[in-house]
DSSP file (Angstrom, degrees, kcal/mol; ACC not computed):
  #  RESIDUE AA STRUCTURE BP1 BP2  ACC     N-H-->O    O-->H-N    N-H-->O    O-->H-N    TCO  KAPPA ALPHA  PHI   PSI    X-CA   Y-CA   Z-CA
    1    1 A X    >         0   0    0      0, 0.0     3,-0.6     0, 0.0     0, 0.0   0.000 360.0 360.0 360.0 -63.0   69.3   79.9  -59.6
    2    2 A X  T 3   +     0   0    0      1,-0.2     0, 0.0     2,-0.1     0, 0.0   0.518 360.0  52.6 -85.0  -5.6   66.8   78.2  -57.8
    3    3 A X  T 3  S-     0   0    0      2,-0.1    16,-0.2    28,-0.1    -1,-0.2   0.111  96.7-118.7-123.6  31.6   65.3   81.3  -55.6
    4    4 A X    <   +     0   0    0     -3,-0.6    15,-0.6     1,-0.2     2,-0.3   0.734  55.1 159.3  58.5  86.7   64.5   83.9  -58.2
    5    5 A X  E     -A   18   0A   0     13,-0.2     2,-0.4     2,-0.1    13,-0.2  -0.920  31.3-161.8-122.8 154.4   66.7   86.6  -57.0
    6    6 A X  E     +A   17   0A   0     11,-1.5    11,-0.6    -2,-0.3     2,-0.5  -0.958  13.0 177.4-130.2 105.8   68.0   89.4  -58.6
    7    7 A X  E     +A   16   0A   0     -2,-0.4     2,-0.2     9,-0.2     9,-0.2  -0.938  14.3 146.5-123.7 145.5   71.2   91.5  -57.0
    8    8 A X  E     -A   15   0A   0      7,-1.7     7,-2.5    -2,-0.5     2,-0.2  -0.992  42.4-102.2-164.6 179.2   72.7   94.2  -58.5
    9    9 A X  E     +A   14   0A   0      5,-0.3     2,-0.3    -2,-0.2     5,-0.2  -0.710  30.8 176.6-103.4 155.7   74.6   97.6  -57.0
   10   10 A X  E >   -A   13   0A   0      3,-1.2     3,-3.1    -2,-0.2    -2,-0.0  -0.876  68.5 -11.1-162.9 128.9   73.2  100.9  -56.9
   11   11 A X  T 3  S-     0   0    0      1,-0.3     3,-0.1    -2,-0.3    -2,-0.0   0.931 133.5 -49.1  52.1  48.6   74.7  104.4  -55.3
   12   12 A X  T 3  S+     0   0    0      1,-0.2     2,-0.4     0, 0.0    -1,-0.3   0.816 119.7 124.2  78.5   1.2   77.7  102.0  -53.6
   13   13 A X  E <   -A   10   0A   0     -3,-3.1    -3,-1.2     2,-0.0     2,-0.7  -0.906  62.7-135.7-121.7 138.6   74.8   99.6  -52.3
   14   14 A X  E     -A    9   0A   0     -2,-0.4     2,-0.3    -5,-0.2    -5,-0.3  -0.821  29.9-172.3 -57.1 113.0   74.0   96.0  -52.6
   15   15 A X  E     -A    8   0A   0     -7,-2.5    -7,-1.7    -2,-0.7     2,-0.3  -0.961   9.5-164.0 -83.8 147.3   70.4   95.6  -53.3
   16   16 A X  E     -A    7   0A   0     -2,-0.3     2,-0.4    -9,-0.2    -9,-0.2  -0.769   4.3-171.1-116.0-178.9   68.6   92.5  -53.5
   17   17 A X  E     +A    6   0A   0    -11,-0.6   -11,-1.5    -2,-0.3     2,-0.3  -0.852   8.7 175.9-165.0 119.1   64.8   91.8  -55.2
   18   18 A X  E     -A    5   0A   0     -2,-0.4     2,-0.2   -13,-0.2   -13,-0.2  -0.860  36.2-108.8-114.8 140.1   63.1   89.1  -54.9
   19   19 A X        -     0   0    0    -15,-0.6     2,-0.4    -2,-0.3    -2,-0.0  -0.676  54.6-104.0 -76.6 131.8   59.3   87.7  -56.0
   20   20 A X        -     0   0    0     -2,-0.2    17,-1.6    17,-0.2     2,-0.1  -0.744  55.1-173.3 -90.3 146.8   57.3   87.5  -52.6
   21   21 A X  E     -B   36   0B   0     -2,-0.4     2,-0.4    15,-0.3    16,-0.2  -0.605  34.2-152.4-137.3 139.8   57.3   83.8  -52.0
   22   22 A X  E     -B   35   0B   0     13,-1.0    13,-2.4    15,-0.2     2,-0.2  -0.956  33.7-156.3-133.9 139.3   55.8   81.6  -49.7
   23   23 A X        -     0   0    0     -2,-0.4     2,-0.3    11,-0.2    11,-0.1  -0.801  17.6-172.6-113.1 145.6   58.2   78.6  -49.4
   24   24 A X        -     0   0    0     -2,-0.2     9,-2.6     9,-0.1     2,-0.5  -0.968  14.1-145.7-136.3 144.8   58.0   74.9  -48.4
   25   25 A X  B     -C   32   0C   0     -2,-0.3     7,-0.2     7,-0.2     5,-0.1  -0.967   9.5-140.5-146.0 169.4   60.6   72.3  -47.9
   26   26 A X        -     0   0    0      5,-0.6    -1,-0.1    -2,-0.5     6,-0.0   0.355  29.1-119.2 -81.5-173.2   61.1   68.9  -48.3
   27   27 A X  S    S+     0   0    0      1,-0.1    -1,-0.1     0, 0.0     3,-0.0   0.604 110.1  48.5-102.5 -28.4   63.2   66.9  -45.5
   28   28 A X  S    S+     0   0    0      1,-0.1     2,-0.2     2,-0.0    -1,-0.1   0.598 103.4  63.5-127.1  46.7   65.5   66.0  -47.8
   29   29 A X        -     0   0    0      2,-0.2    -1,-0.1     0, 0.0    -3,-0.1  -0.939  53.0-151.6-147.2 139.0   66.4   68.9  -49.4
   30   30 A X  S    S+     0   0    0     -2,-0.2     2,-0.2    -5,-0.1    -2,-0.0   0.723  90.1  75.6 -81.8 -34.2   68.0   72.5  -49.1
   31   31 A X  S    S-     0   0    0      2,-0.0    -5,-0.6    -6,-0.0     2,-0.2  -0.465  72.6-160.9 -91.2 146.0   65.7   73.8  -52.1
   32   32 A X  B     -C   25   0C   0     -2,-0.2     2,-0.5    -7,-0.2    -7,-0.2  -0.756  21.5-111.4-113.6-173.0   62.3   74.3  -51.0
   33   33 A X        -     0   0    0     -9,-2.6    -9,-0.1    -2,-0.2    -8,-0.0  -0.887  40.6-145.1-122.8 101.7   59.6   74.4  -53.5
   34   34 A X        -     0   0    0     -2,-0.5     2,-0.2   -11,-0.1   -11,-0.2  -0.133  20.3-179.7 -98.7-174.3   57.7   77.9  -54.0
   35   35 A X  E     -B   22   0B   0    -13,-2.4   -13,-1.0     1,-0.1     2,-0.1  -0.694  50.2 -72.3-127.0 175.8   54.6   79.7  -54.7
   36   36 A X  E     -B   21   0B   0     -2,-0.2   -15,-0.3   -15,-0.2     2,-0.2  -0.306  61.5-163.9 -38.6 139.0   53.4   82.9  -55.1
   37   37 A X        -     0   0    0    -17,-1.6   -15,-0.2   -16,-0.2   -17,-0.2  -0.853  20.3-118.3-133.2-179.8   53.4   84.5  -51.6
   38   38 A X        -     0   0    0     -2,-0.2     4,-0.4   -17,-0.2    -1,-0.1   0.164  42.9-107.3 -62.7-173.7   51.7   87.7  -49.3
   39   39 A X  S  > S+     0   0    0      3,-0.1     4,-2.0     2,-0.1     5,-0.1   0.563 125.9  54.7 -96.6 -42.1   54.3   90.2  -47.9
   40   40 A X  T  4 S+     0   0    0      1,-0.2     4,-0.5     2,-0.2     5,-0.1   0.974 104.7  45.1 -79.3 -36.4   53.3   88.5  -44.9
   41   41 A X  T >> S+     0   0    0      1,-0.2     3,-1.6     2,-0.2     4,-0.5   0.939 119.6  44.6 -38.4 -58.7   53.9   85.0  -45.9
   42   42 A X  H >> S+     0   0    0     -4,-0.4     3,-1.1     1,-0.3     4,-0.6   0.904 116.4  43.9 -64.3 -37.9   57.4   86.2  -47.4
   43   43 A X  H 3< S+     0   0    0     -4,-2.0    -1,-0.3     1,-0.2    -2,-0.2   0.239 106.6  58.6-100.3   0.6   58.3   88.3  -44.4
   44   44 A X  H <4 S+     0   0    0     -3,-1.6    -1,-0.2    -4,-0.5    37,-0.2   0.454 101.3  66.8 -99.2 -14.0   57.0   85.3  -42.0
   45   45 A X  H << S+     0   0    0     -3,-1.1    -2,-0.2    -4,-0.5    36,-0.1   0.994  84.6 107.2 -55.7 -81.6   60.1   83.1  -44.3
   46   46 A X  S  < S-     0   0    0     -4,-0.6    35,-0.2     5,-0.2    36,-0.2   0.517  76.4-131.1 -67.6 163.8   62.7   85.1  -42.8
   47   47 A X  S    S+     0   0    0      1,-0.1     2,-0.3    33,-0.1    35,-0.2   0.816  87.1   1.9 -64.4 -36.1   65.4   84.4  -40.2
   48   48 A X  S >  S-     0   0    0     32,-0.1     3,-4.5    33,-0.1    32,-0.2  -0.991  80.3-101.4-166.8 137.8   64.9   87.4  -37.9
   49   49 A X  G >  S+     0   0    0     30,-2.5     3,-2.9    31,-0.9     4,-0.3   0.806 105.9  60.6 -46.1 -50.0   62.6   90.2  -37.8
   50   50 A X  G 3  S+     0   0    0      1,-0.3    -1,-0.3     2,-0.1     3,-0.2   0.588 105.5  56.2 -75.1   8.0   64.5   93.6  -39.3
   51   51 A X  G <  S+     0   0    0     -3,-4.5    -1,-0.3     1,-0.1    -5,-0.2   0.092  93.6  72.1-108.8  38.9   65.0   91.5  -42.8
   52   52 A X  S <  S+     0   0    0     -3,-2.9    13,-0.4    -4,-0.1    -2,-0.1   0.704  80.4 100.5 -95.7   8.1   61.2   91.1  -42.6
   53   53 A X        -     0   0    0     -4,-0.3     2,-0.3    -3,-0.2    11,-0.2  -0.311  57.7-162.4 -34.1 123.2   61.1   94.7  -43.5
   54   54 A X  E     -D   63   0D   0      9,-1.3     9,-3.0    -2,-0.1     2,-0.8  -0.926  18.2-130.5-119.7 141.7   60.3   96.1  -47.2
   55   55 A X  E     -D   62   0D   0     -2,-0.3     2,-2.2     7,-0.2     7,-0.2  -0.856  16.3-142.7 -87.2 101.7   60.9   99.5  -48.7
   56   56 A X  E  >> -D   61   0D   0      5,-0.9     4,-5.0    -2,-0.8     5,-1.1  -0.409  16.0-166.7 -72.9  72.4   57.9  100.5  -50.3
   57   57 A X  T  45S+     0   0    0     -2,-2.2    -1,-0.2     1,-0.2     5,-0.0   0.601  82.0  48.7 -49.4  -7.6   59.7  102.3  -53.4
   58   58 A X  T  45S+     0   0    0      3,-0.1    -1,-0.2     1,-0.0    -2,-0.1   0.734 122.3  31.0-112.0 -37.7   56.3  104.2  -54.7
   59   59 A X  T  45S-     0   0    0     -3,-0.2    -2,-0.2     2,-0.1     3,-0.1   0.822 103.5-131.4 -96.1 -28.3   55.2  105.6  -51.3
   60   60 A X  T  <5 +     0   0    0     -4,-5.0     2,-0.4     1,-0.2    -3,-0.2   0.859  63.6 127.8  90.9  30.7   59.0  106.0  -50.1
   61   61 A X  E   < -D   56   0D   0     -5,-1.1    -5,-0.9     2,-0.0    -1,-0.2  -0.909  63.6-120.2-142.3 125.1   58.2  104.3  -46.8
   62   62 A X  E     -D   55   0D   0     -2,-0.4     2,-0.5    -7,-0.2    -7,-0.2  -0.193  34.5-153.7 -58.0 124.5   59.6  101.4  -44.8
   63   63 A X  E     -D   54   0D   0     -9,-3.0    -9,-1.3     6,-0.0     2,-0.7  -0.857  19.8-177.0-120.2 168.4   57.0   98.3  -44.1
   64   64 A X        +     0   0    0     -2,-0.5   -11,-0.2   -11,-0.2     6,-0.1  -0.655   8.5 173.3-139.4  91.9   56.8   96.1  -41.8
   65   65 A X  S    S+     0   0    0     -2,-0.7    -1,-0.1   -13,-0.4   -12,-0.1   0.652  81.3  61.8 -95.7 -19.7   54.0   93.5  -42.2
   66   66 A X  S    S-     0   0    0    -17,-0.1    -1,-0.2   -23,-0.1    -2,-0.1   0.972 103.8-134.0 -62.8 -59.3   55.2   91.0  -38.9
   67   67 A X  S    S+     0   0    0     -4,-0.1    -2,-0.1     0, 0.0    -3,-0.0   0.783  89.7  71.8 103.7  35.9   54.5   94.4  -36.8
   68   68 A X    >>  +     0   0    0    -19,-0.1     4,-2.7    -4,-0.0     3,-0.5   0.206  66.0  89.6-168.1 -48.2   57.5   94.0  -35.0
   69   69 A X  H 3> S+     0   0    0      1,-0.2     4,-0.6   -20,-0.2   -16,-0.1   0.568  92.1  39.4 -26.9 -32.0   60.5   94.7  -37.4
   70   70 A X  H 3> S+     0   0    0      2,-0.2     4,-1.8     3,-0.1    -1,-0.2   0.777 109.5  59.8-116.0 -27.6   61.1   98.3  -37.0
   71   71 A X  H <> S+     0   0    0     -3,-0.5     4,-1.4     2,-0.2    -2,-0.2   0.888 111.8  43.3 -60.8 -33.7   60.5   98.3  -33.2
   72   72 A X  H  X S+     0   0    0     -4,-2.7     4,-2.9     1,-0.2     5,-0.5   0.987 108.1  56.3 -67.9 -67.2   63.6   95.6  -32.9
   73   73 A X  H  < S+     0   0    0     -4,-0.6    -1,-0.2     1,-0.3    -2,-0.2   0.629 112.0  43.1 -20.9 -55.2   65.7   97.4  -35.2
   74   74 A X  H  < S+     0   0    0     -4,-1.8    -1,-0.3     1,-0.2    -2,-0.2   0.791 121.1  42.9 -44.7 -49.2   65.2  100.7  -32.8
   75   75 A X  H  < S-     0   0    0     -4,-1.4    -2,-0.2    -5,-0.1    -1,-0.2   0.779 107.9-124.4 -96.9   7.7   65.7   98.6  -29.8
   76   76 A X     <  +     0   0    0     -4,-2.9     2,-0.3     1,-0.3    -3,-0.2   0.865  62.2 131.7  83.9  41.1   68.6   96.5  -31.0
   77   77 A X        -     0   0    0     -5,-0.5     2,-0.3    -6,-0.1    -1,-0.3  -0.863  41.5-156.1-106.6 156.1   67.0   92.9  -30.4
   78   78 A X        +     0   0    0     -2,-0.3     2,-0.4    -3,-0.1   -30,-0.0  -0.996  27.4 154.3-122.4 143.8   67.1   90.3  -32.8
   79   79 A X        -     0   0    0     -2,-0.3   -30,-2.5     1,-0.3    -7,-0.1  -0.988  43.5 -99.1-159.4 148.9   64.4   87.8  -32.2
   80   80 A X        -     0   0    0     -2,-0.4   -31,-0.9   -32,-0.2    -1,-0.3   0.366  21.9-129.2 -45.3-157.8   62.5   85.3  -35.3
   81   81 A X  S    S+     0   0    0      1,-0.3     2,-0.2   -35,-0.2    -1,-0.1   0.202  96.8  36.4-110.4 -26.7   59.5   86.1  -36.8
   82   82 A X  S    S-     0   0    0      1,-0.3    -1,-0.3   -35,-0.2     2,-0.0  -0.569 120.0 -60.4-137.5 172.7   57.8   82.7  -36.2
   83   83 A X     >  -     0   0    0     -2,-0.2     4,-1.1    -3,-0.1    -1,-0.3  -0.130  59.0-107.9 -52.0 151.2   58.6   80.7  -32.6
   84   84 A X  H  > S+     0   0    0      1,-0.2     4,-2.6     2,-0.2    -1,-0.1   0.952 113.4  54.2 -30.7 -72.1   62.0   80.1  -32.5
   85   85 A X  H  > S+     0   0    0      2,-0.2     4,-1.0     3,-0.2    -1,-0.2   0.681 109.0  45.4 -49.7 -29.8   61.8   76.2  -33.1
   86   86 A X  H  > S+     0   0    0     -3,-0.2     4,-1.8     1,-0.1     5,-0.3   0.913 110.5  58.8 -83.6 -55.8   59.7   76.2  -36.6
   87   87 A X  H  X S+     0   0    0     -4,-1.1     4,-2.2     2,-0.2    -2,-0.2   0.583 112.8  37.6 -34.4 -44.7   62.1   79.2  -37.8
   88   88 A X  H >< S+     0   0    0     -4,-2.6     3,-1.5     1,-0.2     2,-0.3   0.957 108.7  60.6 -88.4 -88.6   65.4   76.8  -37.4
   89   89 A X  H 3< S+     0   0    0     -4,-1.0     3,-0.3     1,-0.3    -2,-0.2   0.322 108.9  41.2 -57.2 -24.6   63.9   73.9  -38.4
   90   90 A X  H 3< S+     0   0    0     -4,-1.8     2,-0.4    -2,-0.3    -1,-0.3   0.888 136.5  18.4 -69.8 -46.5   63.1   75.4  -42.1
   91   91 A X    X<  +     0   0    0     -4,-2.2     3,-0.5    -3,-1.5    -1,-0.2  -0.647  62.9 165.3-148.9 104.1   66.3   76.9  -42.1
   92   92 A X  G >  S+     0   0    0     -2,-0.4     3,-3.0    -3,-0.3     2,-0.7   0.840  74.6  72.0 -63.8 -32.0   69.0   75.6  -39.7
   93   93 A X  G 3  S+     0   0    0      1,-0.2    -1,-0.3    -3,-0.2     4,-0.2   0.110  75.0  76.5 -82.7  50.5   71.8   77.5  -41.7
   94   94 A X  G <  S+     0   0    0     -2,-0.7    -1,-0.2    -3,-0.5    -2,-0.1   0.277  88.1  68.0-116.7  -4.9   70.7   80.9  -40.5
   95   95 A X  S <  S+     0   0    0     -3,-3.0    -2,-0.1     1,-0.2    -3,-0.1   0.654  88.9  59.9 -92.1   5.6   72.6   79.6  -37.2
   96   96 A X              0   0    0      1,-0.2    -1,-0.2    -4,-0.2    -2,-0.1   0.906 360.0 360.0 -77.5 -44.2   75.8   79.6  -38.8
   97   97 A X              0   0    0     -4,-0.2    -1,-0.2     0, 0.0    -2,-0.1   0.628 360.0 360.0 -43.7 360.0   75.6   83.4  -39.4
């Protein structure tokens, strides 16, 4: 409702699609309030480095705009995007997962 996203199924697969976003949030609030974003700004959002990844449906090729994404994914790390500390402080419930 509040974060523009769009899911729907395709060949047995979840996809989701989303407007890149660059997001801010309040202290005392779960919703943040967004803009227009970059791919790096939206892909600097996320909890852990392979979802900052995009499929580039017109060239048919995986991108990876942190610069880091596709190397973890290969070696099996998961590691933030941003320092640890700002990444959980925007969004603490990615520690539930």
């Amino acid at each position: 409702k509040h974060l523009q996203t769009v899911i729907t199924k395709l060949l047995c697969m979840d996809l989701d699609f989303v407007q890149l976003r660059s997001e801010e949030y309040s202290k005392n609030s779960r919703i943040p309030t967004s803009t227009f974003g970059t791919p790096l700004e939206h892909a600097s959002r996320r909890d852990i480095k392979i979802n900052t990844l995009f499929y580039n449906i017109h060239m048919g090729l995986a991108e990876d705009p942190i610069g880091r994404g596709l190397e973890d994914l290969k070696c099996g790390i998961i590691q933030t995007p941003l320092e640890t500390h700002l990444t959980l402080k925007d969004d603490s419930l990615c520690l539930i997962c």
